[in-house]
C-alpha positions as CSV (number, residue, x, y, z in Angstrom):
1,X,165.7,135.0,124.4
2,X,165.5,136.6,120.9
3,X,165.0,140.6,120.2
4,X,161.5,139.6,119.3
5,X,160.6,138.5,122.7
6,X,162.4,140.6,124.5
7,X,160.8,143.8,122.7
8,X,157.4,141.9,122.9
9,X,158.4,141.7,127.0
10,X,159.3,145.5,126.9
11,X,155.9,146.3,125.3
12,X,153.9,144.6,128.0
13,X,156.1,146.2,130.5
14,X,155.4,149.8,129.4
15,X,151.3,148.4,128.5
16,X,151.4,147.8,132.0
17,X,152.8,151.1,133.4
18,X,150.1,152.7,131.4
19,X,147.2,151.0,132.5
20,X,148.8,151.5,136.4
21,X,148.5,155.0,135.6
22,X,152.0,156.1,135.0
23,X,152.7,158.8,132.5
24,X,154.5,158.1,129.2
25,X,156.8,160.9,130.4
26,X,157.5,159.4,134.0
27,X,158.3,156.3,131.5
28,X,160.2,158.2,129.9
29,X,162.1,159.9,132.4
30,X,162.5,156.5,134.2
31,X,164.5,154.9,131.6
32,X,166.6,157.4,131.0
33,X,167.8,157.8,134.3
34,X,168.2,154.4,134.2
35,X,170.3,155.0,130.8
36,X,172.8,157.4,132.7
37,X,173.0,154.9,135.9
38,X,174.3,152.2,133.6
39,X,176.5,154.5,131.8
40,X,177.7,155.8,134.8
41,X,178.8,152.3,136.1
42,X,179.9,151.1,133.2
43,X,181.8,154.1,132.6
44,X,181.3,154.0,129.1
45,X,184.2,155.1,126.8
């Protein structure tokens, strides 16, 4: 998969969220917890 269709993937995920009625800050704040999970497992040096 290239970083075209995987952003073009990402937009229709977030597209989606929005027309489900989730907020662009529950997005947002979704992500980024997600962000600090990975990070967390990962344990990023």
């Amino acid at each position: 998969m290239t970083n075209r269709e995987l952003d073009l993937e990402w937009m229709e995920l977030i597209k989606q969220a929005l027309d489900a009625g989730i907020s662009k800050k529950e997005i947002r704040e979704f992500l980024h917890s997600q962000s600090q999970d990975m990070k967390a497992d990962f344990k990023v040096i």
